[in-house]
Short mmCIF file of the C-alpha atoms (twelve columns), coordinates in Angstrom:
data_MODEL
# 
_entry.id   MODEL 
# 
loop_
_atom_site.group_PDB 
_atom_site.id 
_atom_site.type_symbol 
_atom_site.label_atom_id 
_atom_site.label_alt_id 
_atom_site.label_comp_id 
_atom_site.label_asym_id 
_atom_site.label_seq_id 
_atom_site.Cartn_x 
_atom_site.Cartn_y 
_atom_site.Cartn_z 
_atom_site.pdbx_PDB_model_num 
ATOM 1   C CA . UNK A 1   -27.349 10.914  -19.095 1 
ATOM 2   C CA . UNK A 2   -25.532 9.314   -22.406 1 
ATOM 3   C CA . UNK A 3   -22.840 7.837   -22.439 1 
ATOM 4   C CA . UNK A 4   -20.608 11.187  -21.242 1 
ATOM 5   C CA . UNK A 5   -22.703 10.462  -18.335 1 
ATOM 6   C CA . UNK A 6   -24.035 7.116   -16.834 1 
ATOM 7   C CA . UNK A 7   -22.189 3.566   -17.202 1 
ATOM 8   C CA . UNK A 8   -24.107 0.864   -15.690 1 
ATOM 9   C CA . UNK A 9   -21.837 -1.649  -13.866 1 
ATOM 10  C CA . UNK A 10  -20.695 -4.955  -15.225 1 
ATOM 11  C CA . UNK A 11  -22.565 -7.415  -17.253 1 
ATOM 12  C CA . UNK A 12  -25.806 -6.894  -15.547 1 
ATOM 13  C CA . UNK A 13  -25.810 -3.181  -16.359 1 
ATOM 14  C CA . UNK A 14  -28.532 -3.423  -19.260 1 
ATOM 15  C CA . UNK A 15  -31.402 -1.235  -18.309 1 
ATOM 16  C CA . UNK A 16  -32.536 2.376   -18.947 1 
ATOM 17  C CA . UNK A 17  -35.892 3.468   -17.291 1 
ATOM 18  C CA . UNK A 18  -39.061 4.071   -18.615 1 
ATOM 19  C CA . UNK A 19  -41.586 6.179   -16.925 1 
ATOM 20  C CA . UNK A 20  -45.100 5.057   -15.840 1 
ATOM 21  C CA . UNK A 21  -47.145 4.847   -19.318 1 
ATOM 22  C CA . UNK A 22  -50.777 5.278   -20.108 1 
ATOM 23  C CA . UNK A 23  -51.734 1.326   -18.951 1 
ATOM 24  C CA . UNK A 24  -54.706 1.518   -21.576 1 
ATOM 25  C CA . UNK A 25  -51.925 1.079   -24.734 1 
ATOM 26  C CA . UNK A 26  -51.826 -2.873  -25.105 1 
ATOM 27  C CA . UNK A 27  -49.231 -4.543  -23.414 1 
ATOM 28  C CA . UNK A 28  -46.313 -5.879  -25.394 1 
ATOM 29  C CA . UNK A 29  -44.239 -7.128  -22.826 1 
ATOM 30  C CA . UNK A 30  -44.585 -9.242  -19.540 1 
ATOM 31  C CA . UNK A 31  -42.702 -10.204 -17.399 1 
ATOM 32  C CA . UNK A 32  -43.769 -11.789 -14.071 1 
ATOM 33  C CA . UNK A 33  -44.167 -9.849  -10.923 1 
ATOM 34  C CA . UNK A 34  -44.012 -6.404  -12.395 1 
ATOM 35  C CA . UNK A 35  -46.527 -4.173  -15.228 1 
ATOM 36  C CA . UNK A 36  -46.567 -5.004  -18.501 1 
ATOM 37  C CA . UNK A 37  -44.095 -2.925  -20.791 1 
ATOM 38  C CA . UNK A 38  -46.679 -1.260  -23.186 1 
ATOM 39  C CA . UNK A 39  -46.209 -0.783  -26.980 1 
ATOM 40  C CA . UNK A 40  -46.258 3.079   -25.951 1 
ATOM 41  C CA . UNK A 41  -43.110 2.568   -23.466 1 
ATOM 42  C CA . UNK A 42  -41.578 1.116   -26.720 1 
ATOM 43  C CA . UNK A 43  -42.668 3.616   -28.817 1 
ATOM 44  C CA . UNK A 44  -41.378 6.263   -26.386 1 
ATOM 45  C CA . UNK A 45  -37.470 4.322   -26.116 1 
ATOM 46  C CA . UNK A 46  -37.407 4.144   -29.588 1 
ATOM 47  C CA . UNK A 47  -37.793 7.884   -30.270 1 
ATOM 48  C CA . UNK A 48  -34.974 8.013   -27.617 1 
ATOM 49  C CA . UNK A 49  -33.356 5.736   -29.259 1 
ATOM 50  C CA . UNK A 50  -33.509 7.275   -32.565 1 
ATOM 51  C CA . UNK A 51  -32.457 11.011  -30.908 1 
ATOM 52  C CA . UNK A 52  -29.467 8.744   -29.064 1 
ATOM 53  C CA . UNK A 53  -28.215 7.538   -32.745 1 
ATOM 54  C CA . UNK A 54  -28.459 11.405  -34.189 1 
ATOM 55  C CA . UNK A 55  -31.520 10.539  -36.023 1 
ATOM 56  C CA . UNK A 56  -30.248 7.234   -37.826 1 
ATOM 57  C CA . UNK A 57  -31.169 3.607   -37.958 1 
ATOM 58  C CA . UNK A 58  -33.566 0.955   -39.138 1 
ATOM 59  C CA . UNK A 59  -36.994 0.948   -37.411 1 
ATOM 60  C CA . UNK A 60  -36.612 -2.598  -35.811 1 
ATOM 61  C CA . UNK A 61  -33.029 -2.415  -34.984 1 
ATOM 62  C CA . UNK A 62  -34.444 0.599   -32.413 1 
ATOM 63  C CA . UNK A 63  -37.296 -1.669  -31.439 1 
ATOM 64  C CA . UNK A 64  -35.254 -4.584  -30.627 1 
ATOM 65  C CA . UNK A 65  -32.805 -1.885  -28.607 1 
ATOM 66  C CA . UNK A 66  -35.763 -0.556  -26.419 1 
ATOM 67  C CA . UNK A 67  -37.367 -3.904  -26.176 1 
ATOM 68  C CA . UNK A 68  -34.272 -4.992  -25.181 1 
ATOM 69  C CA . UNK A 69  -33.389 -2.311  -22.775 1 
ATOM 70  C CA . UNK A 70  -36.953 -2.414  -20.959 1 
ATOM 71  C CA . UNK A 71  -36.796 -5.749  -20.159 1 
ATOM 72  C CA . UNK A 72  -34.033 -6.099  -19.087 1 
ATOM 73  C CA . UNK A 73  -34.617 -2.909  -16.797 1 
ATOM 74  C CA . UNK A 74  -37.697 -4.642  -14.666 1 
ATOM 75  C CA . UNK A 75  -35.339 -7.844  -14.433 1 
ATOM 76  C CA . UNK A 76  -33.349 -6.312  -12.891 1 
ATOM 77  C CA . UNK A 77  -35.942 -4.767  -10.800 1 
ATOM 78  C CA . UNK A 78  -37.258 -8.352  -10.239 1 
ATOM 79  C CA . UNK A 79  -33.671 -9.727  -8.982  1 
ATOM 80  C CA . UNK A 80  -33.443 -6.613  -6.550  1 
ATOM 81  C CA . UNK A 81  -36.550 -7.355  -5.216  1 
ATOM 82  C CA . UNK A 82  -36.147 -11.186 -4.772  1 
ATOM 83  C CA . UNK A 83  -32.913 -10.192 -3.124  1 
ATOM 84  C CA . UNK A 84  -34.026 -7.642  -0.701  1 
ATOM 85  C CA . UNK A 85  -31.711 -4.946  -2.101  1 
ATOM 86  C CA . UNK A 86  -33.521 -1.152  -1.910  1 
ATOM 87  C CA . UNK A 87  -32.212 2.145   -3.022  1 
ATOM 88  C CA . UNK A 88  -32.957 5.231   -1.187  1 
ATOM 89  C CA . UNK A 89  -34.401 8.204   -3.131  1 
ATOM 90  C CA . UNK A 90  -31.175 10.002  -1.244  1 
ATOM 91  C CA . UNK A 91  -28.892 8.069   -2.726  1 
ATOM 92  C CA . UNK A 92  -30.087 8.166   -6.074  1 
ATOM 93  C CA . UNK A 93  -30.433 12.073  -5.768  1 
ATOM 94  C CA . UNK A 94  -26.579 12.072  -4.189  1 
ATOM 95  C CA . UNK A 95  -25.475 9.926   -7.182  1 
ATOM 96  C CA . UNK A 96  -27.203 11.786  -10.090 1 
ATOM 97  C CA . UNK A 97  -25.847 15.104  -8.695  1 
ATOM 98  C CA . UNK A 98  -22.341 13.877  -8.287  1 
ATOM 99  C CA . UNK A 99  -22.614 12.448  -12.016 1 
ATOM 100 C CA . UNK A 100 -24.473 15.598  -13.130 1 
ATOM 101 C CA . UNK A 101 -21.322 18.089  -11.963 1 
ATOM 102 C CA . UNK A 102 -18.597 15.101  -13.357 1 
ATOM 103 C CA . UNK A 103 -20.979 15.625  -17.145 1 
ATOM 104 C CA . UNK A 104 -21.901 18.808  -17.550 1 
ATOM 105 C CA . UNK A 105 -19.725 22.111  -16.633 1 
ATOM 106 C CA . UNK A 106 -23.430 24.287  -16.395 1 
ATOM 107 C CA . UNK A 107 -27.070 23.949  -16.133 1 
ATOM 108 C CA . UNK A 108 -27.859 24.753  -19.380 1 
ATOM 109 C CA . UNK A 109 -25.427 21.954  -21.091 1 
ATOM 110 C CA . UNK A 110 -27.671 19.862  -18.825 1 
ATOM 111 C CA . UNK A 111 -30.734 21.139  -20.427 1 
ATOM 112 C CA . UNK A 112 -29.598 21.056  -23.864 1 
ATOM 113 C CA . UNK A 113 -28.513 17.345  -23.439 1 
ATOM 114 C CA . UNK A 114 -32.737 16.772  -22.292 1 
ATOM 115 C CA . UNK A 115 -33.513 18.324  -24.914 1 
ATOM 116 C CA . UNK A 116 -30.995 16.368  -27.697 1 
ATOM 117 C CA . UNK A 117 -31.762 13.211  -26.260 1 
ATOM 118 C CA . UNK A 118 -35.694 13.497  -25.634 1 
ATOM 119 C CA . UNK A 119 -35.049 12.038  -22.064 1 
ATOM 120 C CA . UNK A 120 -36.249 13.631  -18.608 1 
ATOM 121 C CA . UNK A 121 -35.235 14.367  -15.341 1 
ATOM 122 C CA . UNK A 122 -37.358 11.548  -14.362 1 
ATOM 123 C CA . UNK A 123 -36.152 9.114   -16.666 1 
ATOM 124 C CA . UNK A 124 -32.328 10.147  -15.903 1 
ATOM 125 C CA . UNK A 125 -33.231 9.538   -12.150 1 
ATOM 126 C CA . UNK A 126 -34.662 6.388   -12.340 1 
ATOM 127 C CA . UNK A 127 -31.856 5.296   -14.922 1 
ATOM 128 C CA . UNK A 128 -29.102 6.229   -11.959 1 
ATOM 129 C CA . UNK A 129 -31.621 3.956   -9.347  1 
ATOM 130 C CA . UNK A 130 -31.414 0.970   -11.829 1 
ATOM 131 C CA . UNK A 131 -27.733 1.594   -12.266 1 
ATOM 132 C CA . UNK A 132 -27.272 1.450   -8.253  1 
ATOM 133 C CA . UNK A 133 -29.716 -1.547  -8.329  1 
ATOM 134 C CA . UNK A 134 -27.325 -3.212  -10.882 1 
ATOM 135 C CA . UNK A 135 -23.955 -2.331  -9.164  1 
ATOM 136 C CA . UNK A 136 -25.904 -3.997  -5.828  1 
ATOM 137 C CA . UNK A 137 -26.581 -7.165  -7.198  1 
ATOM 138 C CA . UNK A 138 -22.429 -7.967  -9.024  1 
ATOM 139 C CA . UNK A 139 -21.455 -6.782  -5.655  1 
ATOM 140 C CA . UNK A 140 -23.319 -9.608  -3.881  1 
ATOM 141 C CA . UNK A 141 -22.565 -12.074 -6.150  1 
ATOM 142 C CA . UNK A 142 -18.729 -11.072 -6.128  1 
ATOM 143 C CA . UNK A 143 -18.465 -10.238 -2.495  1 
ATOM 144 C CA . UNK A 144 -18.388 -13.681 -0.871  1 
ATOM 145 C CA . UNK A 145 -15.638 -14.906 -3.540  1 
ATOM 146 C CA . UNK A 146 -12.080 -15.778 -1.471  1 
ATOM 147 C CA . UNK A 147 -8.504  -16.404 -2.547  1 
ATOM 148 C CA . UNK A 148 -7.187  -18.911 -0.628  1 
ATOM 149 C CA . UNK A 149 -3.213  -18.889 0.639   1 
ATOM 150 C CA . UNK A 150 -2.700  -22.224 -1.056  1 
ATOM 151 C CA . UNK A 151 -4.060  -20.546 -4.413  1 
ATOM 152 C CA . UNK A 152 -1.554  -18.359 -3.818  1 
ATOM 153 C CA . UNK A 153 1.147   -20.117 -2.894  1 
ATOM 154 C CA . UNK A 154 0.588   -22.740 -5.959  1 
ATOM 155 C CA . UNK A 155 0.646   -19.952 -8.314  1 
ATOM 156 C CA . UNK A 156 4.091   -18.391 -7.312  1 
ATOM 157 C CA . UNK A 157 5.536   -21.688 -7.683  1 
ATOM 158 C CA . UNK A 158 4.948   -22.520 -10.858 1 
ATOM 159 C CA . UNK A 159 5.109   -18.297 -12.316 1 
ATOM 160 C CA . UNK A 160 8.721   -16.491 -11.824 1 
ATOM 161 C CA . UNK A 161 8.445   -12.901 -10.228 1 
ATOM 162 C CA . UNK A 162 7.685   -10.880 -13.478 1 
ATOM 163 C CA . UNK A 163 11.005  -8.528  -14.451 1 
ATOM 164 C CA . UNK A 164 10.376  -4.392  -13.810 1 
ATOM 165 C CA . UNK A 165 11.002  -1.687  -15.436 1 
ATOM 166 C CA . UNK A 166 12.801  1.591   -13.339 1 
ATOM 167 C CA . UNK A 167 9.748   2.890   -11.540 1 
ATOM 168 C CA . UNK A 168 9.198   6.638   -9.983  1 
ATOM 169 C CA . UNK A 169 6.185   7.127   -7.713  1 
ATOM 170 C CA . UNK A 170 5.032   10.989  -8.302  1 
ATOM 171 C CA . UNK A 171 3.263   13.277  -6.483  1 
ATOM 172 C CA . UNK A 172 1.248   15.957  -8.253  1 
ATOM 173 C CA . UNK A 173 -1.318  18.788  -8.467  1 
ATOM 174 C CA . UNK A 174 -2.789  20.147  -11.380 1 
ATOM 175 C CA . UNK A 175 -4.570  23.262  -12.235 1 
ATOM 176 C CA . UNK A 176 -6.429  24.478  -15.307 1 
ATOM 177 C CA . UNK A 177 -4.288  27.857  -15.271 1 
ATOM 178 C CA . UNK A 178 -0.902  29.024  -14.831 1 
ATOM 179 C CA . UNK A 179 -2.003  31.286  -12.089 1 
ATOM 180 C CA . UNK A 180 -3.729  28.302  -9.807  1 
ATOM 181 C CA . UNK A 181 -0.358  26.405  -9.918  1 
ATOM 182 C CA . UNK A 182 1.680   28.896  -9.230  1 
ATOM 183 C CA . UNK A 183 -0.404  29.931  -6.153  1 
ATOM 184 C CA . UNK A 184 -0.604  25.987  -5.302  1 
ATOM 185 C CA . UNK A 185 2.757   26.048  -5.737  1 
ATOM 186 C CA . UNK A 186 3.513   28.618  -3.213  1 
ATOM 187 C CA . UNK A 187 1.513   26.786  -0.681  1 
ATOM 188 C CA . UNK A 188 3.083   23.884  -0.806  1 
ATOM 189 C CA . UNK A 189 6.392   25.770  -0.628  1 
ATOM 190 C CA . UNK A 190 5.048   27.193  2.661   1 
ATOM 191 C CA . UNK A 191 4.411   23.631  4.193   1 
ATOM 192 C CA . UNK A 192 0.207   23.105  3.199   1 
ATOM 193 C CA . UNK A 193 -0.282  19.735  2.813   1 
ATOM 194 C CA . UNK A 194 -0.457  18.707  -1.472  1 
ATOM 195 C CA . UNK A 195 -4.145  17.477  -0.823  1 
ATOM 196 C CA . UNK A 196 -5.000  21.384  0.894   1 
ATOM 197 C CA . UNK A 197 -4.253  22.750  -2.478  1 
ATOM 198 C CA . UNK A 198 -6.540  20.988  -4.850  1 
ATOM 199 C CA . UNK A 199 -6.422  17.734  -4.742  1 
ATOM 200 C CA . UNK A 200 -3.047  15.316  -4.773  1 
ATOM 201 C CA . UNK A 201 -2.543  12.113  -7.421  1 
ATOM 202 C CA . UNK A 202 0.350   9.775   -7.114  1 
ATOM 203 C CA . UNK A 203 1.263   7.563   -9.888  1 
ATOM 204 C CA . UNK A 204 3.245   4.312   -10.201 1 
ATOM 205 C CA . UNK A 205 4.860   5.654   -13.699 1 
ATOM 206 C CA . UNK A 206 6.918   2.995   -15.422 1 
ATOM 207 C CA . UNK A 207 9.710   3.897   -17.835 1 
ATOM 208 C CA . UNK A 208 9.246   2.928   -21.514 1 
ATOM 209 C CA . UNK A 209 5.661   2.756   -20.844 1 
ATOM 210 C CA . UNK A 210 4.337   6.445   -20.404 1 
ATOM 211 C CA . UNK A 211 2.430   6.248   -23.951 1 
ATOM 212 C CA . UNK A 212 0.710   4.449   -22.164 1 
ATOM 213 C CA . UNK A 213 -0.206  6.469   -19.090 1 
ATOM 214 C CA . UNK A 214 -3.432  8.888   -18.642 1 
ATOM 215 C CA . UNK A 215 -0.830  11.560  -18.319 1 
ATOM 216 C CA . UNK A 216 2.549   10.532  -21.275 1 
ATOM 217 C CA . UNK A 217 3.898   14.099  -20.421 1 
ATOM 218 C CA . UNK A 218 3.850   14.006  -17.030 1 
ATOM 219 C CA . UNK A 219 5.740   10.527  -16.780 1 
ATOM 220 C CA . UNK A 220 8.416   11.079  -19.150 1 
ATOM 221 C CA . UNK A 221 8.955   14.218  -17.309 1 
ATOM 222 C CA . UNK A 222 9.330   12.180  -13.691 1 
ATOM 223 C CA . UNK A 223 12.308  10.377  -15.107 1 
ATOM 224 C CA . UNK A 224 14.208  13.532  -15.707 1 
ATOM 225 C CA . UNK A 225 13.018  15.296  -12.398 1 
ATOM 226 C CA . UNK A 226 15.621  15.008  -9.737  1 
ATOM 227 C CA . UNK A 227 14.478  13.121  -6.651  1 
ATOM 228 C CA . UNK A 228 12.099  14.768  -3.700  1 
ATOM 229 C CA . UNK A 229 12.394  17.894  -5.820  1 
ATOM 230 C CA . UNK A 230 9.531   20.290  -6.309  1 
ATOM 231 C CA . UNK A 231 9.087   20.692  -9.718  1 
ATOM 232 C CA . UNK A 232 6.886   23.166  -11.400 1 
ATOM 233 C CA . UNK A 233 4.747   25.007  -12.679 1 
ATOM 234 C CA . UNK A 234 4.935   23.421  -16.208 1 
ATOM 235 C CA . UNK A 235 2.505   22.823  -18.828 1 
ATOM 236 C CA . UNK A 236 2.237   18.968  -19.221 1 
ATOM 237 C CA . UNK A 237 -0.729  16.919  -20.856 1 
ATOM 238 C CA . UNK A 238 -2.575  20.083  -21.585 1 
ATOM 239 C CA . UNK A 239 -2.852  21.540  -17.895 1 
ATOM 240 C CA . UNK A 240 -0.637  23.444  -15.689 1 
ATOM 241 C CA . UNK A 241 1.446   20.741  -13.285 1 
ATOM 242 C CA . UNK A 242 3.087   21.026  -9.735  1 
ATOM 243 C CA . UNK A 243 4.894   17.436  -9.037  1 
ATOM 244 C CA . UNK A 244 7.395   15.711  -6.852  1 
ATOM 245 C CA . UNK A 245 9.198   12.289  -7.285  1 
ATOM 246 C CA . UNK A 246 8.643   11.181  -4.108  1 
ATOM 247 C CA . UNK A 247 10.166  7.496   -4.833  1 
ATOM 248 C CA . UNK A 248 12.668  6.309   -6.979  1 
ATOM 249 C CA . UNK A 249 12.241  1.973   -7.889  1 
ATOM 250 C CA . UNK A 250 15.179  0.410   -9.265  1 
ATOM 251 C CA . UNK A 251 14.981  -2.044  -12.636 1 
ATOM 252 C CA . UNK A 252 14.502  -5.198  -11.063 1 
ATOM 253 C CA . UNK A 253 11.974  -8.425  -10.440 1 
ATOM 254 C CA . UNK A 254 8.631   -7.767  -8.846  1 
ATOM 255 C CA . UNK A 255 9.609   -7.616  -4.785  1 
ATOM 256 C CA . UNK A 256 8.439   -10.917 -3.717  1 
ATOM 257 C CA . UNK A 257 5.335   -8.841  -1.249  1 
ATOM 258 C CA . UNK A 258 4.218   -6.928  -4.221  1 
ATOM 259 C CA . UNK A 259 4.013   -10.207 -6.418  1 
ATOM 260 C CA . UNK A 260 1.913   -11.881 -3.956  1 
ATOM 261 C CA . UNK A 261 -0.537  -9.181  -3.607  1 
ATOM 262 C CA . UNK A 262 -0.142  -8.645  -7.401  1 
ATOM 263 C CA . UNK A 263 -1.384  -12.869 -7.384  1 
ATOM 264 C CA . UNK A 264 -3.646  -12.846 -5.229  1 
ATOM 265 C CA . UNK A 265 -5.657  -9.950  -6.454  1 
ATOM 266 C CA . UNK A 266 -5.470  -11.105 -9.864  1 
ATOM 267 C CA . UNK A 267 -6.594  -14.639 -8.780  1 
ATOM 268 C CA . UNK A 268 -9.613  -12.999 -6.937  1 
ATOM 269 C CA . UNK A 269 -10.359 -10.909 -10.342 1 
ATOM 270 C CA . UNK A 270 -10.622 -14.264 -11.816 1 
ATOM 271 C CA . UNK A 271 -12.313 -15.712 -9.680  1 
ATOM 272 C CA . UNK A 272 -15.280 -12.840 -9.209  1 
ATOM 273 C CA . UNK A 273 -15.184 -12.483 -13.086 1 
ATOM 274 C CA . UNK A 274 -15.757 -16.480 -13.275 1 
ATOM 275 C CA . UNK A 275 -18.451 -16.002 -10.376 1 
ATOM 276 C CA . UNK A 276 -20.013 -13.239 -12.272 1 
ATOM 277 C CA . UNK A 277 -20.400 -14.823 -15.664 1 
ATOM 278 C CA . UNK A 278 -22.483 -18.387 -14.155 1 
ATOM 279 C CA . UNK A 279 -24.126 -15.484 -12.220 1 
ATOM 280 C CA . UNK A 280 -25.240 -13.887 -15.452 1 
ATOM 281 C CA . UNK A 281 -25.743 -17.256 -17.503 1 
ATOM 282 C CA . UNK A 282 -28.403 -18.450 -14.431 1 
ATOM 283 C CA . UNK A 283 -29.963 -15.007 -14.198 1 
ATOM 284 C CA . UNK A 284 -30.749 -14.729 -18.031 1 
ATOM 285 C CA . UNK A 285 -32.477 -18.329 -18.226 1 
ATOM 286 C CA . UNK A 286 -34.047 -17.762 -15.034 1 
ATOM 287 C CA . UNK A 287 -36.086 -14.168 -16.341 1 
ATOM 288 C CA . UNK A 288 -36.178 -14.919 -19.957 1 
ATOM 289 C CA . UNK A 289 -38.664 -17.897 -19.130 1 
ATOM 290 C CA . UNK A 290 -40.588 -15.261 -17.125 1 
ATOM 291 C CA . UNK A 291 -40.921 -12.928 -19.531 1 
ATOM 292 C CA . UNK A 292 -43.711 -13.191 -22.457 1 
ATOM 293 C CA . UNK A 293 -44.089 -11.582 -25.553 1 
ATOM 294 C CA . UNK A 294 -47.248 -11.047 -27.460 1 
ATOM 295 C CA . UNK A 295 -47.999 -11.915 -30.263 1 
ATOM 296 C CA . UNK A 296 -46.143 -8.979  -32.221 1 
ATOM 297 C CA . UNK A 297 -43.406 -8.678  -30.494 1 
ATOM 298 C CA . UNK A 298 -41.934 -12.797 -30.271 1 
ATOM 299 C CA . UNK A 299 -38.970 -11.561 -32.577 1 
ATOM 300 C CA . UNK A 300 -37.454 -9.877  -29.114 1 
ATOM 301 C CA . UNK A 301 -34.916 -12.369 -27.952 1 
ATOM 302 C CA . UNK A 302 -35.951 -12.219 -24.255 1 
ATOM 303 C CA . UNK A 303 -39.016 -13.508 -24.633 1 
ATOM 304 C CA . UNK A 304 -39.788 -17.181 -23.580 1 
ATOM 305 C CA . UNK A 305 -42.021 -17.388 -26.592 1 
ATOM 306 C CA . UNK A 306 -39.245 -15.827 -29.197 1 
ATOM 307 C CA . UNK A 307 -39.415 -16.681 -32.405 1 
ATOM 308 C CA . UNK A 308 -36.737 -15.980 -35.250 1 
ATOM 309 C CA . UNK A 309 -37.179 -12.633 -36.690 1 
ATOM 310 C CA . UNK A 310 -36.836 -14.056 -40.578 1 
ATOM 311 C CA . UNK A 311 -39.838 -16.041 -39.831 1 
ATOM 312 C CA . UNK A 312 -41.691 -12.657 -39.344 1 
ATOM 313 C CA . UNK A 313 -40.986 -9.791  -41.575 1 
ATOM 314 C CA . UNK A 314 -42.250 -6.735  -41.254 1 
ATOM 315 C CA . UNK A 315 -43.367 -4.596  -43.585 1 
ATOM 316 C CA . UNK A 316 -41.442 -0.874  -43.816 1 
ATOM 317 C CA . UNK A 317 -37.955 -2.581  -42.423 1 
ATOM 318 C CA . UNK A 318 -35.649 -5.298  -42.209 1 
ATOM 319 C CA . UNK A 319 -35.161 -7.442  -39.299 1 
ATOM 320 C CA . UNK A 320 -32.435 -5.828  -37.475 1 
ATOM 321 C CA . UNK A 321 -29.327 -7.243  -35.924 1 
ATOM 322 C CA . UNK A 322 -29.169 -8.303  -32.289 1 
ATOM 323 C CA . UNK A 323 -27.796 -5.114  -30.318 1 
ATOM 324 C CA . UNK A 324 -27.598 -6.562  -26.921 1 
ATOM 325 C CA . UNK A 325 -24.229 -6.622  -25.372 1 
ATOM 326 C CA . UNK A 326 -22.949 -10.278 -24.692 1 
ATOM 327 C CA . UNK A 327 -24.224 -12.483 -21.642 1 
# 
């Protein structure tokens, strides 16, 4: 659903979906163990492509997007099914609605966007499958990964506690009108629970660095709120804001629990991110020599048979740049 909408997950999250196409257009594309991607699918992402970019850009640059973007959707498809890994038609529906409500505030803001972006229901569908495919596959990769105690334990001793800044851990509700918080507010008051009234956030705000922060307003404001006070209604960071300073952390080093956990998570961050990238290196060589272009189409850069675009110009356009994000 555009970018407002659908982020595919890490570094394997390349893919949009093409619908079935008309097999009797030539293929372009192969790749083993799936259908050929046919020069209409390319035709098709390329006028989505075009409607994505308002219109703009040179006629191979879109090529080499949807070329790129097709492929790498039935690798993907080719690593899930090696692997075992299936997506339900009930969890794709769950997902798309969930991201449908998140993007669009009615129906018809949905419609317009099919219509803007020449995309269907279909394709949007399939897109959040591949996206759930994709998430699947990082996970199992990342998963097994461990940090030992040792790791640990090595990297405290040679790394000082970091110093902290005064801290304040707030609670908070917030409502798109004045009337909502006050009403929220009243609740509360009365003894509801903070999560009863729409929803409860708490943030680890750190003085000096609310510019920072998803909400600046709201944190500067913390540091001047008395402690375990209600404070509120006020209009903060654009909405209406009920909030509570529910704990007070002094200036001081990282408490020496909160700096192992802080190590040992980061290690593990390395460690999947390290996992991940020989992951990505492997899975690249291993479906690029799978996949075959033909004849017209050996400038795309996943092909086993690629050759450079400047030894083929084409007439109309110049050779586009590479738009693939990194592997």
């Amino acid at each position: 659903m555009g970018a407002r909408m659908l982020s595919l997950a890490g570094a394997l999250a390349l893919a949009l979906s093409a619908p079935a196409m008309a097999q009797e257009s030539p293929a372009a594309v192969t790749v083993a163990g799936s259908p050929p991607i046919t020069e209409a699918d390319i035709a098709r992402w390329v006028d989505i492509a075009r409607a994505s970019s308002g219109g703009t850009g040179e006629q191979r640059e879109l090529e080499q997007q949807a070329v790129q973007l097709l492929v790498s959707f039935k690798w993907i498809e080719g690593e899930s099914a090696e692997r075992g890994i299936v997506v339900t038609d009930h969890e794709v529906k769950k997902s798309f609605e969930e991201q449908k409500a998140q993007s669009f505030p009615s129906e018809a803001d949905y419609q317009q966007f099919l219509a803007q972006s020449h995309e269907t229901e279909a394709d949007i569908l399939a897109r959040v499958r591949w996206d759930l495919l994709s998430n699947e596959i990082r996970d199992r990769v990342q998963r097994p990964i461990r940090v030992s105690r040792a790791e640990v334990d090595a990297y405290i001793r040679k790394h000082e506690a970091p110093m902290l800044p005064e801290r304040r851990d707030v609670k908070f509700v917030v409502k798109r009108t004045l009337a909502q918080a006050r009403q929220a507010l009243r609740a509360i008051k009365r003894g509801r629970p903070w999560k009863s009234v729409g929803g409860e956030f708490i943030n680890d705000f750190q003085q000096g660095l609310d510019e920072d922060e998803e909400r600046p307003a709201l944190a500067r404001a913390s540091f001047a709120a008395p402690l375990k006070q209600i404070v509120g209604p006020v209009k903060l960071d654009g909405d209406y804001t009920v909030f509570q300073v529910v704990r007070v952390k002094p200036k001081g080093r990282m408490p020496a629990g909160e700096y192992r956990a802080d190590v040992r998570q980061t290690l593990l961050t390395q460690a999947q991110q390290k996992a991940l990238t020989a992951f990505v290196k492997a899975f690249t060589a291993k479906w690029r020599a799978r996949t075959t272009c033909a004849p017209a189409f050996t400038w795309a850069k996943d092909c086993a048979n690629h050759v450079q675009p400047s030894a083929q110009p084409r007439p109309g356009g110049k050779n586009g740049a590479d738009l693939r994000a990194p592997r």
